[in-house]
Structure formats: C-alpha cells, structure tokens
N, C-alpha and C positions, 0 to 999 in steps of 0.2 A: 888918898882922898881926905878934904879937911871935914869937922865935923860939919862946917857949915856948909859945906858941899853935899851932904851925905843930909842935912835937912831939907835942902832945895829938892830933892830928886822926888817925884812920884811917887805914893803910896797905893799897893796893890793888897787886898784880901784876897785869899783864894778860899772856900771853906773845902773842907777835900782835900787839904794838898796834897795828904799823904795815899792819896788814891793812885789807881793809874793814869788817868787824865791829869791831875793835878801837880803831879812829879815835873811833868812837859810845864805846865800850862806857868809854871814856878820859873822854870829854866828859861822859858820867854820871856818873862813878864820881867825877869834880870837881866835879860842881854837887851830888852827894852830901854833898859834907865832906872826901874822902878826899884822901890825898896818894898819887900813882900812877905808878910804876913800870912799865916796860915791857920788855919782853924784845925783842929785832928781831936779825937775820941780821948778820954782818959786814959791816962799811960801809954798813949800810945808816942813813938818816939820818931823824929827824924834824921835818919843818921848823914853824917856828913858825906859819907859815899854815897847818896842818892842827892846829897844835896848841896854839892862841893861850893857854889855860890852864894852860899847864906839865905836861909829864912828864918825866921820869926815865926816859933810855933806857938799858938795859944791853944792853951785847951781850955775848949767851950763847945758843951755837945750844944746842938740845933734845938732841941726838947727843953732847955734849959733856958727859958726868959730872960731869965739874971744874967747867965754866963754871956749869952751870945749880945747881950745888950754892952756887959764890960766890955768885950773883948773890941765892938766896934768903935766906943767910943776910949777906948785906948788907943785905938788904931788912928781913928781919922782919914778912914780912907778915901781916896780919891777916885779908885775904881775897884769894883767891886765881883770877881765871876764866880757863884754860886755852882758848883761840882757836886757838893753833899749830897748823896744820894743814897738809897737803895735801887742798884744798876740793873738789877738782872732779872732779865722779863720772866722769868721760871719760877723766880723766890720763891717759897711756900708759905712764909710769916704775912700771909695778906695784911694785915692790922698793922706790923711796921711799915710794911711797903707806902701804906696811907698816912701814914702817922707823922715817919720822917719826910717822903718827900710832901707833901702839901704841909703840915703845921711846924716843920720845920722851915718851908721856904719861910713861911707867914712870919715868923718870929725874927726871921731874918731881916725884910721889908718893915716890919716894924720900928726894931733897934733901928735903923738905915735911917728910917723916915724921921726918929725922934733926935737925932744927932744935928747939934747947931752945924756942923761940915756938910754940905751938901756934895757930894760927890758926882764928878762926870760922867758918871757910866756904871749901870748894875749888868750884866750879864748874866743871865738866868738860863743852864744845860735844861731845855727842856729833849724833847724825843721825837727821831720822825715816826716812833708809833704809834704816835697818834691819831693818824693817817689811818690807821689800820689796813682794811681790803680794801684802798680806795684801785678803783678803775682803768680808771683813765690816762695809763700808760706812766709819763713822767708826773709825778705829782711835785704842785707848785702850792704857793700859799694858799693858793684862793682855794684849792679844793680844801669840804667842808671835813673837819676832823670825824671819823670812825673807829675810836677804840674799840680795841679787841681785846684787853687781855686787862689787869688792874693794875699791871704798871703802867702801861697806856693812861688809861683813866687818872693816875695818878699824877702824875705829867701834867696833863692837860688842865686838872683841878688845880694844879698851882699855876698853869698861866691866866686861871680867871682869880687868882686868889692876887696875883702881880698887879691885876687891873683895879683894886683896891688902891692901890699908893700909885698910880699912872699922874694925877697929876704932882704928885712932891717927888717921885723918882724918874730919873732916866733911864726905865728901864728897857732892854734889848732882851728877845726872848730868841736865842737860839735852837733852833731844832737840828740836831746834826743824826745821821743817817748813818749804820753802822762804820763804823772804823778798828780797826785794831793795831798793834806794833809791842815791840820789845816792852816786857814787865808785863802786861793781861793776865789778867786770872784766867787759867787753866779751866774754870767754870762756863768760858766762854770757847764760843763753835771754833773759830781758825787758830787759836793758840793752840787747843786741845788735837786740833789735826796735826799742827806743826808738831807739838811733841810728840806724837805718833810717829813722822817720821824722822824727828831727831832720833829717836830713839831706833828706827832701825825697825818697828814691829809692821810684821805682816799683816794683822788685819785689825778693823775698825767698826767698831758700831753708830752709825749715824741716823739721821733721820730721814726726811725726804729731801733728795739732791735735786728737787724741780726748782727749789726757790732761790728766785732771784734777788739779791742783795745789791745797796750800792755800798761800796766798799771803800774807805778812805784810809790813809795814811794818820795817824796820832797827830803826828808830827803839824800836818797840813792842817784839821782838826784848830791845833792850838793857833796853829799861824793865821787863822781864819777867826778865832776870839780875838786875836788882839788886835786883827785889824777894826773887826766892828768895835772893838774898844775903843779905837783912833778916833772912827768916824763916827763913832755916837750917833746913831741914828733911833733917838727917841720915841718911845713906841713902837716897834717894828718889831716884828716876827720873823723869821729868816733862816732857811735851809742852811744844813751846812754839809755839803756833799759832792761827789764827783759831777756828777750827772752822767753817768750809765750803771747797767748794773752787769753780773757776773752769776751766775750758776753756780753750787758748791759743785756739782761737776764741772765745771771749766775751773774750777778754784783746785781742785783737787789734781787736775790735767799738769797745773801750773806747779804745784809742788813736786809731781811724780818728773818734771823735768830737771828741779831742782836738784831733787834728793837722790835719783837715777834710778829711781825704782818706780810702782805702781802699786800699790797697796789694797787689801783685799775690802772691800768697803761691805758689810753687811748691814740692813737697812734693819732698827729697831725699833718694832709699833710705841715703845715707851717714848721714845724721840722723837716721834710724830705728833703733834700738839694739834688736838682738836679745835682749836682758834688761831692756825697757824697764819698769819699774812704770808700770801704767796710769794707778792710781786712789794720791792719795795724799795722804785728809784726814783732819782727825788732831780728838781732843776734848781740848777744853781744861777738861775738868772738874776737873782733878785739880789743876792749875796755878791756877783759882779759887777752890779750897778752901783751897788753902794761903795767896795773898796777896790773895784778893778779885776784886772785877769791878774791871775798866779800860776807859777809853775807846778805841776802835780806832778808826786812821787806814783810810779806806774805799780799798781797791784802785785805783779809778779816780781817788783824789787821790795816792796816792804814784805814779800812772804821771804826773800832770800835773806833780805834784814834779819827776820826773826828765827828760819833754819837753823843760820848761820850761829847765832848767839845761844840757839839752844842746844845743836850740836856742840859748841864748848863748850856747855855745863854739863852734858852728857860725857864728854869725852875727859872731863876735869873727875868726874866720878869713879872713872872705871879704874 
C-alpha cells in the first residue's frame, strides 16, 4: 500500500483499545478499511500479538484535558467509539467509577467538539443498566431509565452529559446488554464460570442463578458498533443485544454439556447484591431498523469458544 493510499483510508479512535472490547472493536474497525488509533493509560503497551494489524497507541488518560485534547487533534478522526470505562458494576472506587466514566466522557466531547475535523460518527459504550428493575418483559428504548447501582447512574450521567455537544456532534449512544468472549476479565460472571470448568474443579460459589441475562457474543457486540458507525444515525440511543435472555442456570446447563461434567454450584450471600436487576433483556428492534438483520453467534458456541481457549491455557500449564 502507497502512502497515499494509506492517507485516503478512514480514521478510527478507539479510547480503550487495550480493553476487552476494544482489542475486537481495533480488529474491525481494520478489516473495515480504517486506520485506528487508540487511546491506553500510561505505560501501558500494545503488543503485536494482540494487535497483529497495526494500531496507533496514544497515551492520553481521559482525566487529562491536555492529553486527550492532543491526542484528538493529532488524530483527526473521522469516527470516533468511546470504550474507556470503569466496566464493572461491583467496583468499590465509587469516586472513580464517577469520575472516569462521566468527566472523562465530557473531556472527550469537548476535545471532539473543538477540533476543526468534524467527524462522522462519535459512538459512546453506554449500558443497558441503566434500565435497572425495569418491568416490562423485553425492554426497549422508550422504557424510562431506573438505575440501580452507580455504575448505572454513571452511564446514564454521561448520556445527558453527550447531550451538551448534540448539536456540534454526531453522536450514537449505544446501550449493549451483557456480552462476553475469549480475553474477559476473570472479574466478570461467565469467564469466571468458564474457568471453573476449564479448570476441571468441582465446585463453585455463585450468586443467585434466577437472573436472567441477555447474553451476546463480543464479537457481534463489535460487529453492531460498526455497523451504527456506517449508518450514523445521529442522535439515537440504541440497544445492542440478542433479544432473549438466558438463566445462569440454563447458562451453566450449557457448559456442563460442554465440559462433560456438572459442577457443584454453592450459592453465596456475598454474591447476591442487594440491588440486584433481576431480569435484563433488551429488543433489538430498534438497532435492526437502522442497519438490518445479522447473523448471531448462538450462546452455547461463544461459551465453547471460550472453554475451548481456556482449557488450552489450562493444559499449556500443566
């Protein structure tokens, strides 16, 4: 490729890349066309084996005016999906949880907004728990947000924080509904089951197996950012999820056929969150209107995906 070739192509920021989402969201947004850019923490490094296609790491924490201000207007991007987060609804650092995801989005819309480049598409990872204990079976946009927890809350304060720059950005507020695949922090529920049973051990401590999840594939996930990237539908809010949900008992059903076992599940009060969302499955109606039907990876292949990858790190150890 000529360098002039390699000027013409699409500029992507990702902020996050070196996240779990962001690793994927890198890998499309290059088999896309694009030339992609990343944001990542001090010293923190992207190795070629995670990132065999090439990006463009900057370091620019979110907290940091100046940095995240250079970094954009070095960039010039053309689209924009904001990942940086603190992910995980449990955290204990309430104060960062607030800190990074709302006055980190804010600083990010800023830089965005002061940049002579006007870019096609900001993509902002908000959460569908936002949602919290909503009701009413499948939940869709219109039903009204009920945080529950202060990641919830956190979320949600930055999509009225987005609504600040609505008229100088395009921006797309994603709401995607649990997902997981290959690379997940161990801190989260079905990796930590999976390696459970990569690992061969008989019993497990969990929380309550009543709640229902919708459950998506990473992969799908990313393939769903970058189609609203395509379609740029400005202003919009938008589910990004199966549309059914799944039981960690039917989730657990599905592994114990994988793994050929059944595993002893003990149910532990510390695991059971006094703010628990029960139910929390989301309609992807709104998200097929704007870029179409897709094929979906079926739950019981992205858990043998990740069986599979973690029994051969299990069996690379022994």
């Amino acid at each position: 490729m000529t360098h002039s070739d390699a000027a013409a192509r699409p500029r992507a920021l990702i902020t996050g890349v070196g996240g779990f989402t962001g690793r994927y969201m890198a890998a499309r947004l290059a088999a896309d066309g694009y030339r992609v850019w990343g944001t990542v923490r001090d010293g923190e490094s992207l190795g070629d084996e995670a990132f065999p296609f090439g990006v463009t790491a900057l370091e620019a924490d979110l907290l940091d005016r100046a940095a995240i201000a250079h970094a954009v207007e070095s960039v010039q991007p053309d689209v924009i999906v904001h990942l940086a987060a603190v992910a995980h609804v449990a955290d204990s650092d309430v104060a960062r949880t607030y800190v990074v995801n709302v006055v980190g989005a804010r600083n990010l819309l800023e830089a965005l907004a002061h940049q002579k480049h006007v870019p096609r598409a900001v993509l902002l990872a908000s959460s569908a728990n936002v949602y919290g204990n909503a009701t009413n079976g499948v939940i869709d946009e219109k039903v009204v947000p009920q945080p529950a927890n202060d990641y919830a809350v956190s979320k949600l304060a930055m999509e009225y924080v987005a609504k600040r720059w609505e008229a100088q950005l395009p921006v797309i507020i994603a709401r995607p509904f649990n997902y997981t695949g290959v690379g997940q922090s161990l801190d989260f529920l079905i990796p930590k089951i999976v390696d459970h049973y990569a690992r061969g051990e008989k019993t497990i401590s969990l929380g309550n197996l009543h709640v229902a999840r919708d459950f998506s594939d990473v992969r799908d996930v990313v393939h769903a950012y970058a189609q609203l990237i395509a379609a740029a539908p400005r202003g919009a809010t938008v589910n990004v999820c199966s549309g059914s949900g799944q039981t960690l008992g039917a989730l657990l059903g599905m592994l114990a056929r994988i793994a050929g076992y059944e595993i002893e599940v003990h149910v532990d009060p510390r695991f059971v969150r006094a703010n628990e969302v029960r139910q929390l499955i989301g309609s992807n109606a709104k998200l097929r209107a704007i870029v179409g039907d897709s094929p979906r990876k079926r739950l019981e292949d992205t858990l043998r995906w990740m069986y599979e990858e973690a029994r051969e790190r299990v069996l690379e150890t022994q």
